[in-house]
C-alpha positions as CSV (number, residue, x, y, z in Angstrom):
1,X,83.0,55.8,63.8
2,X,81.9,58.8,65.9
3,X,83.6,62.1,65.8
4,X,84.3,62.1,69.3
5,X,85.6,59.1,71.2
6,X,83.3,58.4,74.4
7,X,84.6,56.4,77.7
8,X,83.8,52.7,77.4
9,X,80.0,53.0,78.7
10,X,80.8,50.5,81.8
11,X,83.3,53.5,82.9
12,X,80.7,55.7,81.7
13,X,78.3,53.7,84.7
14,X,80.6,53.9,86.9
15,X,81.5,57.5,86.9
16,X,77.7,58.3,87.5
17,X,77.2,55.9,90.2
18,X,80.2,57.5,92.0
19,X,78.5,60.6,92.0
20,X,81.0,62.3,88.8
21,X,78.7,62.8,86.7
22,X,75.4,64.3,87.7
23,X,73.3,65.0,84.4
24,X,73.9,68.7,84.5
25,X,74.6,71.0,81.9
26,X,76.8,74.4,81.7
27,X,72.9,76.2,81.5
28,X,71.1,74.4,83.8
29,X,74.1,75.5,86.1
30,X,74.1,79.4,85.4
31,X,70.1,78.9,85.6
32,X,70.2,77.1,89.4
33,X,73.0,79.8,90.8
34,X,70.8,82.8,89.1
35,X,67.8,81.3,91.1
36,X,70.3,81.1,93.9
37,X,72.1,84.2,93.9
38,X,69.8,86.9,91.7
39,X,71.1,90.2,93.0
40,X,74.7,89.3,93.8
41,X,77.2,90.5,91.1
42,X,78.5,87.9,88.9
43,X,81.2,89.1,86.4
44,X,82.9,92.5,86.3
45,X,84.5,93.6,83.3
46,X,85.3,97.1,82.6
47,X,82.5,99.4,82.8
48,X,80.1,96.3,83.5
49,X,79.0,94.6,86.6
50,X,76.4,92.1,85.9
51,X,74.4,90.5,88.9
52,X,73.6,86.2,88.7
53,X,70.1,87.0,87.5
54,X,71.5,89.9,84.3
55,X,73.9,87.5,83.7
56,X,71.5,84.5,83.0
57,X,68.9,86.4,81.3
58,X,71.2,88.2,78.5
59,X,72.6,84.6,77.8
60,X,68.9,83.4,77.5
61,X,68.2,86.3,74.7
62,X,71.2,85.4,73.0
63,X,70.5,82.2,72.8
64,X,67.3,82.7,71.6
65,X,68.8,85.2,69.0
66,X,72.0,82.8,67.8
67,X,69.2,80.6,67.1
68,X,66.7,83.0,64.8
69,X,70.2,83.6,63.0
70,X,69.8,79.7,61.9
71,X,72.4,78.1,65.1
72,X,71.2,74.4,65.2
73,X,72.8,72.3,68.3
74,X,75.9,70.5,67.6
75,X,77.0,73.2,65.2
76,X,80.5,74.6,66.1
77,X,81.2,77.9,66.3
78,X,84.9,79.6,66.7
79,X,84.8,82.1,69.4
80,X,87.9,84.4,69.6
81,X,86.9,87.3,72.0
82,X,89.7,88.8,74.7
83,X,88.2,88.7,78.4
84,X,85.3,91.2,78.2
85,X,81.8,90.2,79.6
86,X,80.5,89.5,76.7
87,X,82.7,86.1,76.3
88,X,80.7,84.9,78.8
89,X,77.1,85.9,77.5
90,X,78.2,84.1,74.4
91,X,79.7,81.0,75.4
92,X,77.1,80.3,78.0
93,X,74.1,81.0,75.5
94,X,75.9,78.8,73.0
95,X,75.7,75.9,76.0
96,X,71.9,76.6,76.3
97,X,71.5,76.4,72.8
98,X,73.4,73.1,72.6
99,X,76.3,74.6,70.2
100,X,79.7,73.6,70.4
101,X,82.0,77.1,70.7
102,X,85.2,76.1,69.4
103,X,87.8,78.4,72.2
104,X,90.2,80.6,70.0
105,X,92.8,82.1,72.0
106,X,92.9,86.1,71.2
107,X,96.7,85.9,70.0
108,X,96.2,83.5,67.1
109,X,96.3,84.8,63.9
110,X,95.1,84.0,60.3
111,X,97.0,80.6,60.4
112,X,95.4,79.3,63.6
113,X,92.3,81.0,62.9
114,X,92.0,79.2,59.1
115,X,93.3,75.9,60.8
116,X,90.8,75.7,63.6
117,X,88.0,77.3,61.7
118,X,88.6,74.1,59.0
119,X,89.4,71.2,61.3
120,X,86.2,72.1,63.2
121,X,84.1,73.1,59.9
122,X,82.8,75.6,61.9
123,X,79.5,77.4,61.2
124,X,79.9,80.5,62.2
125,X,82.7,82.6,63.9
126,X,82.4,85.2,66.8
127,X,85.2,87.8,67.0
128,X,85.6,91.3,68.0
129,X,85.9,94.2,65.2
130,X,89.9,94.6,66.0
131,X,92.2,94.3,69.6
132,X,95.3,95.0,69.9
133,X,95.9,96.1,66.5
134,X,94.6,92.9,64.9
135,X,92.0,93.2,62.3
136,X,90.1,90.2,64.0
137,X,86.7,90.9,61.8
138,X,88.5,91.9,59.0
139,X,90.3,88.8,58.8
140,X,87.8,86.7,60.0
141,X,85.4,87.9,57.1
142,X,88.5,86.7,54.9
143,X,89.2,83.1,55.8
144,X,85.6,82.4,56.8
145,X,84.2,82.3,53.4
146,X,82.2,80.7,52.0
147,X,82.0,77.8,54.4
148,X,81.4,79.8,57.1
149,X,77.8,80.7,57.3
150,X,77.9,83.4,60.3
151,X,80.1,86.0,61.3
152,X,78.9,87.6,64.5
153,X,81.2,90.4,66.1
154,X,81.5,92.3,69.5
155,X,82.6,95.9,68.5
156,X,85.3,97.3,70.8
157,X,85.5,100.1,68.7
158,X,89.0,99.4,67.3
159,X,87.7,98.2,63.6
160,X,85.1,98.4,61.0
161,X,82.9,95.5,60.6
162,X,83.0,93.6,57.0
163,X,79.7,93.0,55.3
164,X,77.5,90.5,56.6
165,X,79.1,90.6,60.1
166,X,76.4,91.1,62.5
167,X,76.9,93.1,65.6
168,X,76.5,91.2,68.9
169,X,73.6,93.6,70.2
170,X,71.5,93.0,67.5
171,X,71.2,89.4,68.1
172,X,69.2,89.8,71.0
173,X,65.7,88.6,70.9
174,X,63.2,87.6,73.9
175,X,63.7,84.5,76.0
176,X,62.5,81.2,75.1
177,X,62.6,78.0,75.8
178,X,64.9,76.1,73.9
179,X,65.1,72.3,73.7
180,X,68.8,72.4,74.4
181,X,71.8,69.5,75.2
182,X,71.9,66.8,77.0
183,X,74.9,66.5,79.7
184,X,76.8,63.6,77.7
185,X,76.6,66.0,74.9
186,X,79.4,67.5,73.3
187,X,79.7,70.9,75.2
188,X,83.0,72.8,73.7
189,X,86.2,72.0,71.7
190,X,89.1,73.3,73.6
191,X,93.0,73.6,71.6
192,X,95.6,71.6,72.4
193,X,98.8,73.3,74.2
194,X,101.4,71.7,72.2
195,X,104.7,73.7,71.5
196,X,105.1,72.1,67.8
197,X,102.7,72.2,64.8
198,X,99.3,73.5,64.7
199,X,96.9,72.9,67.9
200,X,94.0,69.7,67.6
201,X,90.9,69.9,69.1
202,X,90.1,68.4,72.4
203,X,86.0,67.5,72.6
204,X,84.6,68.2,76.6
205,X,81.0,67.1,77.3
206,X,79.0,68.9,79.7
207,X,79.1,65.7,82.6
208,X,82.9,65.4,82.4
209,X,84.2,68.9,82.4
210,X,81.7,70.6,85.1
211,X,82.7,67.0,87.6
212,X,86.2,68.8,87.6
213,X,84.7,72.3,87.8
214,X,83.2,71.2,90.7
215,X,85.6,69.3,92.3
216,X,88.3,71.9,91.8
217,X,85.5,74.5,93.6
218,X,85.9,72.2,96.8
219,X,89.6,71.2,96.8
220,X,90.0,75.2,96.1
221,X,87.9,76.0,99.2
222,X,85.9,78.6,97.0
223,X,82.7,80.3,98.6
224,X,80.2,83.0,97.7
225,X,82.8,85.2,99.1
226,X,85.9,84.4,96.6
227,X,86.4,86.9,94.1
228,X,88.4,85.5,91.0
229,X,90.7,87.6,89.0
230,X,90.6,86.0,85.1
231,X,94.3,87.4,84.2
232,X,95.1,84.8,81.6
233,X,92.9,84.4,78.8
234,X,89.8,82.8,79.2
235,X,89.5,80.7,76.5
236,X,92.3,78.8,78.1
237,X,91.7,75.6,80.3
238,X,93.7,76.9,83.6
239,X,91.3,80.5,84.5
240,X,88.4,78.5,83.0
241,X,87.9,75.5,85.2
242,X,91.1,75.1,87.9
243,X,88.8,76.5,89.4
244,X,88.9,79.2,87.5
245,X,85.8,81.4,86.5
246,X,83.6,78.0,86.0
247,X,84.4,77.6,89.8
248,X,83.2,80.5,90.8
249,X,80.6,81.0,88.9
250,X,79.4,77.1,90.5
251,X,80.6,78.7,93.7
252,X,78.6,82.0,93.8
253,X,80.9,84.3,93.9
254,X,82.7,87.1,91.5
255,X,84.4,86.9,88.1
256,X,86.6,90.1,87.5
257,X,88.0,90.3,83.7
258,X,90.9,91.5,83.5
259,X,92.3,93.4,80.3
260,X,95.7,92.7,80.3
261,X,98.0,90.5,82.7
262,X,100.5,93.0,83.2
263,X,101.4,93.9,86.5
264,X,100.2,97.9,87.2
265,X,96.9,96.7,85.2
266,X,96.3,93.6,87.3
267,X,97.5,94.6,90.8
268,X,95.1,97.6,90.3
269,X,92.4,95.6,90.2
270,X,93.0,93.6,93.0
271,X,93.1,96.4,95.5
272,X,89.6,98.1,93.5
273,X,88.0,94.6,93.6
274,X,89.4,92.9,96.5
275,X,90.6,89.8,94.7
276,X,90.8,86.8,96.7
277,X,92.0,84.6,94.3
278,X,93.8,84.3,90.9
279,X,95.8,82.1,88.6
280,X,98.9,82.4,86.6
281,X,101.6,81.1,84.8
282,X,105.3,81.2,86.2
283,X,106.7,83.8,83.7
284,X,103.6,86.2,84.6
285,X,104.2,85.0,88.6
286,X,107.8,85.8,88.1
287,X,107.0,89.9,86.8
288,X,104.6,90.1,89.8
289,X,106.5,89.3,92.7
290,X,109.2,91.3,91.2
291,X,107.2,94.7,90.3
292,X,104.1,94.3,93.9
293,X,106.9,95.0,96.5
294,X,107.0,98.5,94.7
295,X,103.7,99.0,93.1
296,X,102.0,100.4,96.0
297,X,98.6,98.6,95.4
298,X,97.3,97.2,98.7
299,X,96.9,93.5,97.8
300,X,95.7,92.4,101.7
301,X,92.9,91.1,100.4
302,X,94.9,88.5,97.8
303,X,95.0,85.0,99.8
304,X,95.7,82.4,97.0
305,X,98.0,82.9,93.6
306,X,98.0,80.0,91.8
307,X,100.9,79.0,89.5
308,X,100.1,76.8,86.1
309,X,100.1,76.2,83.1
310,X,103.7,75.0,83.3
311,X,106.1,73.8,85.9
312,X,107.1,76.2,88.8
313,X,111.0,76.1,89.6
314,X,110.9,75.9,93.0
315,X,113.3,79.1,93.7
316,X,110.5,80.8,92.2
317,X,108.1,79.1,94.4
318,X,109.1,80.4,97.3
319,X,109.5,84.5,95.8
320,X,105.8,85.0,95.0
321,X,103.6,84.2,98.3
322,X,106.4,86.8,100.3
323,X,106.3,89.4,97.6
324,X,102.4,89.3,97.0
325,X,101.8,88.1,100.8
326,X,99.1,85.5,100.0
327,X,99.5,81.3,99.7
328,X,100.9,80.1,96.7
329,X,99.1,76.9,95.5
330,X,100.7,74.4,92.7
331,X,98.5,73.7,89.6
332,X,99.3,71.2,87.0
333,X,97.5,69.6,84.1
334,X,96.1,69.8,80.7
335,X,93.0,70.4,78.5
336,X,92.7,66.9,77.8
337,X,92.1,66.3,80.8
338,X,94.2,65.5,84.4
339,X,93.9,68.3,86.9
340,X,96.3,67.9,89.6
341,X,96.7,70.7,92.9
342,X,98.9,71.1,96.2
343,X,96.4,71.7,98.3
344,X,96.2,74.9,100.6
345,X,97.1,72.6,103.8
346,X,100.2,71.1,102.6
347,X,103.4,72.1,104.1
348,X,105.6,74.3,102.4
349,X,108.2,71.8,100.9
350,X,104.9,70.5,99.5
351,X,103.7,73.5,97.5
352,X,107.5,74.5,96.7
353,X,108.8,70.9,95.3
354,X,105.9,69.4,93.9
355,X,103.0,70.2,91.3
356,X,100.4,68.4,93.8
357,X,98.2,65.4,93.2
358,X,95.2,64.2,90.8
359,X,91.1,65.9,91.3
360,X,90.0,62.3,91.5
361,X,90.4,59.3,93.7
362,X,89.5,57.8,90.0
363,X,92.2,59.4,88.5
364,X,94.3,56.4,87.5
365,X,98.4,57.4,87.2
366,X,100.9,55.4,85.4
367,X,104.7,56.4,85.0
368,X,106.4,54.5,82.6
369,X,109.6,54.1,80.5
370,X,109.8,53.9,76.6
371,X,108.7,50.5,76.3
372,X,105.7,51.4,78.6
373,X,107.0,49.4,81.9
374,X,106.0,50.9,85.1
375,X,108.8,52.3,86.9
376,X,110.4,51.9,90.0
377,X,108.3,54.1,92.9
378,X,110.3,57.4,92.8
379,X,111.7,57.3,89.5
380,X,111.3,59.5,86.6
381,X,109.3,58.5,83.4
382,X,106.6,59.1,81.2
383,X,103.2,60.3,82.5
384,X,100.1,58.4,81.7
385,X,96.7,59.3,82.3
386,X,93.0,58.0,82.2
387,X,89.9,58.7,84.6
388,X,86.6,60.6,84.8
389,X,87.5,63.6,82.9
390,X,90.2,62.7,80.5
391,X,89.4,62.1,77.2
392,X,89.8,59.6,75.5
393,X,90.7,60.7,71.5
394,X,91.1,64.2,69.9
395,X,87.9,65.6,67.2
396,X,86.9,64.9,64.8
397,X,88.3,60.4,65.0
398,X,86.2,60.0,61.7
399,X,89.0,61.2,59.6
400,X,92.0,59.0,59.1
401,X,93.9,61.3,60.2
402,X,92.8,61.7,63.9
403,X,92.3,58.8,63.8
404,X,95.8,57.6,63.6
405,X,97.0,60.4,65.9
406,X,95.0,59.2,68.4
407,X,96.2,55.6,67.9
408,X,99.9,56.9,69.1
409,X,98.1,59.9,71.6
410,X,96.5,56.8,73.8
411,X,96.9,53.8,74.9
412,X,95.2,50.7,73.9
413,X,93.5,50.5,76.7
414,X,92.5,54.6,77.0
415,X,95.5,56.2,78.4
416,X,96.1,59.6,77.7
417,X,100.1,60.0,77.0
418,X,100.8,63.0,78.2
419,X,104.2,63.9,76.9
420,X,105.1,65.1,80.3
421,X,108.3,63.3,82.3
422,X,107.0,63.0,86.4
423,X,107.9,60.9,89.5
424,X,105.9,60.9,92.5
425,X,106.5,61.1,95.8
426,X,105.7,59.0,98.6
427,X,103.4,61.3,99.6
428,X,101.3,61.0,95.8
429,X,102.4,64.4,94.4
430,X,104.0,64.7,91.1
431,X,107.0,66.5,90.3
432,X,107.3,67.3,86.8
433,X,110.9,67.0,85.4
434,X,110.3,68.2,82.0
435,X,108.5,67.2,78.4
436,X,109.4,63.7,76.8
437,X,110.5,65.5,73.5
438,X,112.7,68.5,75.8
439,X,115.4,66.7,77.2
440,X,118.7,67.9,75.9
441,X,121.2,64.8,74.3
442,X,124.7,66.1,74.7
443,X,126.7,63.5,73.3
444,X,124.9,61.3,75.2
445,X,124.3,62.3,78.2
446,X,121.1,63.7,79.1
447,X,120.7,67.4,80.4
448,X,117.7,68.2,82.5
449,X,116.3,71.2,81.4
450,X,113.9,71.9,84.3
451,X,117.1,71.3,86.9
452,X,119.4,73.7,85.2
453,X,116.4,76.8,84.7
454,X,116.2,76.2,88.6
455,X,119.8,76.2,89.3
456,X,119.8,79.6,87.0
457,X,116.7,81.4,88.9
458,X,118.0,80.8,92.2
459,X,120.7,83.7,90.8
460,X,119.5,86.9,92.6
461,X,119.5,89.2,89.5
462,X,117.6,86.6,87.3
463,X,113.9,87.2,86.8
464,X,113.3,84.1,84.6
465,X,115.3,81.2,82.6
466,X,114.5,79.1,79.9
467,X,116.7,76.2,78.8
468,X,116.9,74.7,75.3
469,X,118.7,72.5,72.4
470,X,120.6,74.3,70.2
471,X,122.5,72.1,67.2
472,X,126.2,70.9,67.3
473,X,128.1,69.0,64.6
474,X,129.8,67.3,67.4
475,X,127.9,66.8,70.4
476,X,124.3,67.0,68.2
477,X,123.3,69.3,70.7
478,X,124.5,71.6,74.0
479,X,122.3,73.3,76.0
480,X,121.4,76.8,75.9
481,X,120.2,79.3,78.5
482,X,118.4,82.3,77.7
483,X,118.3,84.5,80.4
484,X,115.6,87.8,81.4
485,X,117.5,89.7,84.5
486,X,115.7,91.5,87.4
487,X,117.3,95.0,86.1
488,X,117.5,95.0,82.3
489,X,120.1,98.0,82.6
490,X,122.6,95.9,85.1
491,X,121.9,92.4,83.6
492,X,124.3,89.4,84.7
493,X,127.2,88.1,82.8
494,X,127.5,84.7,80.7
495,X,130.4,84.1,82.8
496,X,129.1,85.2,86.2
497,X,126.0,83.2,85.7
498,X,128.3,80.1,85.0
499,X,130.2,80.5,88.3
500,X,127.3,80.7,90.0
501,X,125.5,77.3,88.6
502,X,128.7,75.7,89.1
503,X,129.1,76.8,92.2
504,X,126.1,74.8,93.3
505,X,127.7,71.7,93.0
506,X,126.4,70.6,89.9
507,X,127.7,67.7,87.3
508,X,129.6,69.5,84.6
509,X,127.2,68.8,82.1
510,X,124.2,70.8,83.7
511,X,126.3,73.9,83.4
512,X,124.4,76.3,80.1
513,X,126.7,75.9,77.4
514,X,125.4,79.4,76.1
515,X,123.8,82.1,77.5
516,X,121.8,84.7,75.9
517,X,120.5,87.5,78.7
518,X,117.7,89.1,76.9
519,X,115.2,91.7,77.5
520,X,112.2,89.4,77.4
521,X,110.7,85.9,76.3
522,X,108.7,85.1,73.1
523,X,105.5,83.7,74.2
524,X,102.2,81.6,73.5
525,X,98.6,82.3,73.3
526,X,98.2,82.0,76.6
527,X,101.7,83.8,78.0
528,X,104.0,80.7,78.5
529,X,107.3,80.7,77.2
530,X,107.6,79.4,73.6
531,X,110.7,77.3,73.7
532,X,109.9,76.4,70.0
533,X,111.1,80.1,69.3
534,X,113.9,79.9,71.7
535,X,115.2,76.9,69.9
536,X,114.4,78.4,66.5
537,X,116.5,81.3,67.4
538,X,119.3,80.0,68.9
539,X,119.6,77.5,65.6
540,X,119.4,80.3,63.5
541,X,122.3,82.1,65.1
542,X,124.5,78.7,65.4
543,X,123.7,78.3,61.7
544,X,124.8,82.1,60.7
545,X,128.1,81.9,63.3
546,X,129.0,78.8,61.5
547,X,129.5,80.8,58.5
């Protein structure tokens, strides 16, 4: 059995003879745009600005020096670096050299860090020297050993580098050729976004993931004029490829790093860069439109905000292209795979109500119910999901127990189960109604999570709402809401925000039977909500009151 499970190869055919797949690699791309586009500036990251052609050539000499340090292709390596240029130097010199980086988000500590660096028996490891007060080399240099036979680190100047880390710099070492991957090659293990247990690795090859690069370019209407702000990390799927930076590099145009996705830091640098374009997830969307009006950045040149990463209430929809005066455009999919988009044409209801529709006309949709029936047209049920850039099994499917992961993760016949609860429209859009495993059973009946967060955001002096179980020895579970007002120092009451929900003529049930208004959200890696924690918490507290 081969560590990574491949499409059937008369799918594989077909994808290439529709065009899909075109037998290019992430270097052989960066090479044609340098060619292309020599002089223009390419990436912009604090005190850098690297043209096409600098851009290309430093990822040549590293590539050149990751392999004098004894990098073979097919070796993985863990790369955990926040979004400073030098991500990109490394990843794409890992590409020509036809290693695999393994993506680490910059918020994961020692557990994710020993976890990913095992399941992917990584060879080497590329961190910074410390960021944000976390001693990334420090710790690296801990769990790495011995298996790990390289530990190569960016300095920021926050940290002291352990013995035997080599600094990034000294890596360098002239251009040359290198025999390098082919595009059905492994190119990159990305982590799985699940909110329980420890994230798997999801194996992209160079053909599949730059197809929806590309198409996501087009559908996204980018040019050598778009200039992309990276706000979210970018080791994560959504400012990587939807279109993300991958997009514009394909496109031609400009990659600006930002530091930090807080407001001041990133409306700054969309008045000093002229952003065009930039993605985010609906908690981050939510503090924007609520601190631009205010901020006194001029943001004129800002003409598409995406929202992903998880669904978009619709009341908050409708806030963020008024308060940041651009188009608002719906993104919603995964790392394994599915990429769907409301495109920039579609009316307003559109963009508001639904999540959009799949890349691909060869993106094949199913919505089912638990026995795996399709359902009615309209109805909501499980997502399903197979096509031209899905995979089809998580790394590594050699060991027994991938392998019978991915025996419950797909179909038989190569669907992807999502986990996600949808219905489409008759127009082909998905609305997303929630997770299969996030519905709350109260006594029986079935609470909507997604339906009572909207109802509770639609409140004036609510920023953000997240909806979750909490345990009841009679019901088994009621739902409750945790709350982050607009003005922290004149927050909402329990009581006025239950009047208000059941003043919009809801069914008893989808009325929070709790509320907690708090300051802020615990969040992931990547700056969604962590309901896990929410849950966690609010068990915790049920547990100690019960005392």
């Amino acid at each position: 059995m081969s560590a990574v499970v491949g499409w059937p190869e008369h799918e594989a055919a077909r994808y290439r003879a529709a065009g899909y797949w075109l037998g290019e690699t992430f270097g052989e791309l960066l090479a044609a745009r340098a060619a292309e586009h020599a002089d223009r500036v390419a990436v912009v990251g604090g005190d850098a600005r690297w043209t096409y052609r600098e851009l290309d050539e430093r990822a040549h000499s590293l590539a050149a020096g990751f392999a004098d340090l004894g990098l073979r292709a097919g070796e993985r390596v863990v790369v955990q670096l926040p979004n400073v240029p030098e991500f990109l130097e490394v990843v794409f010199a890992l590409f020509r050299l036809g290693a695999v980086p393994v993506f680490a988000l910059p918020a994961h500590r020692e557990t994710e860090l020993r976890h990913v660096i095992a399941e992917s028996a990584a060879a080497a490891v590329v961190s910074t020297d410390a960021h944000e007060g976390f001693a990334a080399a420090e710790t690296v240099a801990r769990i790495a050993a011995p298996t790990v036979g390289h530990h190569v680190v960016v300095p920021l100047g926050e940290g002291e580098l352990p013995p035997g880390a080599v600094p990034l710099d000294r890596l360098r070492a002239p251009a040359r050729e290198l025999p390098g991957p082919s595009a059905g090659d492994l190119a990159f293990l990305q982590l799985s976004g699940g909110t329980t247990g420890l994230p798997k690795l999801i194996p992209r090859t160079h053909d599949d993931y730059l197809y929806s690069v590309r198409a996501s370019a087009e559908i996204c209407r980018l040019s050598t004029d778009t200039v992309y702000l990276v706000a979210l990390p970018a080791a994560h799927n959504f400012p990587m490829s939807s279109p993300g930076y991958l997009g514009v590099l394909h496109a031609g145009g400009r990659v600006v790093l930002c530091p930090s996705p807080e407001a001041k830091t990133a409306l700054r640098l969309v008045e000093r860069e002229r952003v065009t374009f930039t993605g985010v997830v609906p908690p981050l969307a939510a503090l924007w439109a609520n601190a631009a009006p205010g901020a006194g950045f001029d943001l004129s040149s800002l003409e598409v905000v995406q929202v992903g990463g998880a669904r978009c209430a619709p009341e908050l929809a409708r806030r963020i292209g008024p308060a940041l005066g651009c188009r608002v455009q719906q993104v919603f999919g995964m790392a394994e795979g599915l990429v769907n988009y409301t495109r920039l044409d579609d009316p307003d209801d559109v963009v508001e109500n639904t999540q959009g529709r799949p890349i691909s006309a060869d993106d094949e949709i199913r919505v089912v119910d638990a026995e795996d029936n399709d359902v009615p047209p309209g109805e909501v049920g499980a997502l399903l999901t197979r096509g031209p850039y899905t995979i089809r099994g998580y790394y590594d499917a050699t060991r027994p127990e991938v392998a019978a992961h991915n025996a419950t993760a797909f179909t038989a016949d190569g669907f992807y189960r999502t986990g996600d609860l949808v219905r489409r429209t008759p127009g082909g859009d998905l609305v997303v109604s929630g997770r299969v495993k996030d519905q709350i059973n109260r006594g029986g009946e079935k609470v909507a999570v997604e339906e009572v967060e909207n109802h509770l955001i639609a409140h004036p002096a609510v920023l953000d709402a997240a909806v979750v179980a909490m345990p009841d020895r009679f019901l088994g579970e009621r739902s409750c809401a945790y709350v982050v007002p607009v003005d922290t120092a004149a927050p909402p009451t329990a009581a006025a925000l239950r009047a208000f929900v059941r003043g919009r003529g809801v069914a008893a049930v989808t009325v929070p039977d709790r509320i907690e208004v708090v300051a802020e959200f615990p969040v992931t890696g990547v700056g969604k909500t962590s309901k896990r924690d929410l849950r966690a918490a609010v068990a915790a507290r049920v547990r100690e009151e019960a005392r």
